[in-house]
C-alpha positions in Angstrom: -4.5 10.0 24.0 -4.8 9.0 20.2 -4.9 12.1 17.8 -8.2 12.6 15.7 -6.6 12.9 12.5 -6.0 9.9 10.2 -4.6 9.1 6.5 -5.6 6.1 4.2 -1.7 4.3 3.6 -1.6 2.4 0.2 -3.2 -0.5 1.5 -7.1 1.6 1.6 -6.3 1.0 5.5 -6.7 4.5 7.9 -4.3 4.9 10.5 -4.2 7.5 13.4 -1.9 10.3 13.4 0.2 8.4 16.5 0.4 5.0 14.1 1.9 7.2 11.4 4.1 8.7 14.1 5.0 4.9 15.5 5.9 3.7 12.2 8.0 6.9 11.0 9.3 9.0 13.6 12.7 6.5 14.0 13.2 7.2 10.2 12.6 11.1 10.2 15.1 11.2 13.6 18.3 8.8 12.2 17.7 11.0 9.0 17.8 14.6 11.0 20.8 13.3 13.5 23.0 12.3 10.2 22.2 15.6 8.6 23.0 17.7 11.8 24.8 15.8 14.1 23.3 16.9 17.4 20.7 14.7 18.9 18.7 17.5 20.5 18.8 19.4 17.1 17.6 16.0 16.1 14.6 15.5 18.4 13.4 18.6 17.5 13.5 18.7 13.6 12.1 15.6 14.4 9.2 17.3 16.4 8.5 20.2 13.8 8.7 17.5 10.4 5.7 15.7 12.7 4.0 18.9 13.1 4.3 19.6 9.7 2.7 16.1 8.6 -0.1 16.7 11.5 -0.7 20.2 9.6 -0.7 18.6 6.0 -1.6 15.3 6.7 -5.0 16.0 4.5 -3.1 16.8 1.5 -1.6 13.4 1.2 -2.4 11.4 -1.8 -2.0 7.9 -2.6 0.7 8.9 -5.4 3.4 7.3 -3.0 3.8 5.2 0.3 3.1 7.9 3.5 6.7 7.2 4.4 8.0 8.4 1.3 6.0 12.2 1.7 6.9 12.0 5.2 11.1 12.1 4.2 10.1 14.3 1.6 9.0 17.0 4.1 11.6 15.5 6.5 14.5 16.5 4.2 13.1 19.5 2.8 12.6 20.8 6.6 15.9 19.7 7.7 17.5 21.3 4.5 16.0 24.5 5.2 17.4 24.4 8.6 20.8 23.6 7.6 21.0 26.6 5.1 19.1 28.7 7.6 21.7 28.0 10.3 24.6 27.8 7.7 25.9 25.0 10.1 26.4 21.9 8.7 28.4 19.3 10.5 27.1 15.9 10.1 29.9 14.3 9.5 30.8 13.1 12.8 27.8 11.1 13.1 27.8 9.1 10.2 26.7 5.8 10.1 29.0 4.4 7.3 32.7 4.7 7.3 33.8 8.5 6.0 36.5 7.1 3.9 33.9 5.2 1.9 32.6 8.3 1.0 35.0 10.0 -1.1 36.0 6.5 -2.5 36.4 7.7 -5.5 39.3 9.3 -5.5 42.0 7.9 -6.4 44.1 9.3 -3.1 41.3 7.5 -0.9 41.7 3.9 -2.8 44.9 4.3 -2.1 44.2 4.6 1.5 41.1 2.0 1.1 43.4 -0.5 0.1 46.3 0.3 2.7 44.2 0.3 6.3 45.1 -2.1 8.7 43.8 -5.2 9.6 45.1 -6.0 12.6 43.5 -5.4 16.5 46.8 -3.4 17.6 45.9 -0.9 15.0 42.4 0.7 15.5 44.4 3.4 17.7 45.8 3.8 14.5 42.2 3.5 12.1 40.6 6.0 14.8 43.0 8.7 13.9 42.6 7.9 9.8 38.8 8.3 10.9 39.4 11.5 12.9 41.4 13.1 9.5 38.7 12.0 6.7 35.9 14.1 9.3 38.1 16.8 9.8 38.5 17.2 6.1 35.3 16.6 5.9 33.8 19.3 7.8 36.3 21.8 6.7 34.7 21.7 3.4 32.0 24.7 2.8 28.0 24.0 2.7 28.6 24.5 -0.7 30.3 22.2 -1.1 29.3 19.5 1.6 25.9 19.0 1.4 25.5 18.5 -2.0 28.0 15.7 -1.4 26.3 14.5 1.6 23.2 14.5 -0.4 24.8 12.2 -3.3 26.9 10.1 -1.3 24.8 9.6 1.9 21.3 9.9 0.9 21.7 8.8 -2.6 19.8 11.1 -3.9 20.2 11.8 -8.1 21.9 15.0 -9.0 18.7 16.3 -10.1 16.7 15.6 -7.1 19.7 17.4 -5.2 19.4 20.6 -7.1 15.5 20.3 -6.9 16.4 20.3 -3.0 19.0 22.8 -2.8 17.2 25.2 -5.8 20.3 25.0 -7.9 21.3 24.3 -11.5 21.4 20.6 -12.5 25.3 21.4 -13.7 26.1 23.6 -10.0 25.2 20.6 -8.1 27.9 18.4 -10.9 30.3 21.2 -9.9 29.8 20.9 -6.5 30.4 17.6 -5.9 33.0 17.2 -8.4 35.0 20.1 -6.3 34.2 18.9 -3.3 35.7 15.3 -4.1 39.2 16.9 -5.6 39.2 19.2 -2.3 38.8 16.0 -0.4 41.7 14.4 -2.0 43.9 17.3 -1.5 43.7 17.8 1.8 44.1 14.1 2.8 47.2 13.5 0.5 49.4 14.9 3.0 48.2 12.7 5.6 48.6 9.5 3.3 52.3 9.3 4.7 52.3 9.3 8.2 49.4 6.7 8.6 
């Protein structure tokens, strides 16, 4: 049964509250599974950004594309969850490589530049995969999210401490510590893979 409510997108065109659900629920849900890592967590930030946009859906203005205020409450929602459940453990179910994200560092060119290429070794690339998560998740939210924010989201430093409520420099400090942390705890590991 189509929902009453409607928003004009930037085109001048109206669409029904299930159109803007159609076109943006896929988004809101790949963006709450990366940032939580469970699916049913997932489905239902997904279920209360979407009742959020029903709610607010009349204060949308033209300013931006309807996708764009629809992550915007998507992340802010999902955000608040994280720090209100003080879990975050996304990690496991990212979709790029975790070693790409601490590239950086010199310790993780180093192991960039030294993984193996051949079949007989993805054993071998599942358990460097296994290590960078680990060290990874034993990060703090402190540290982690602001990372995850930078590196996975791209978002600019200042639109992470707009996000997170923090200083422009805390969110520098943040991810600066949470990259030499990183390196630290997968130096060890360099030699035995």
């Amino acid at each position: 049964m189509p929902v009453a409510k409607t928003a004009e997108n930037t085109s001048g065109l109206y669409m029904t509250f299930n159109e803007i659900y159609e076109q943006n629920a896929d988004m809101v849900l790949n963006l709450a599974f990366r940032m939580c890592g469970r699916e049913d967590i997932a489905r239902d930030l997904t279920q209360d950004v979407f009742i959020k946009v029903y709610q607010k859906i009349g204060t949308f203005q033209e300013q931006s594309k309807i996708s764009t205020w629809i992550y915007r409450i998507a992340m802010n929602h999902i955000i608040n969850y994280l720090k209100r459940e003080k879990r975050i453990s996304f990690f496991d179910f990212m979709e790029k490589d975790a070693t790409k994200a601490i590239s950086e560092g010199p310790v993780l060119t180093y192991w960039e530049q030294n993984l193996p290429t051949q079949p007989d070794d993805s054993l071998q690339d599942h358990e460097k995969e296994i290590i960078v998560r680990n060290a990874l998740d034993s990060l703090s939210a402190k540290y982690r999210v602001p990372f995850m924010l930078f590196r996975y989201e791209e978002m600019s430093y200042q639109e992470i401490a707009d996000h997170l409520e923090i200083t422009l420099s805390a969110v520098e400090t943040r991810i600066h510590r949470a990259k030499k942390k990183l390196a630290d705890k997968l130096k060890p590991w360099l030699k035995h893979l």
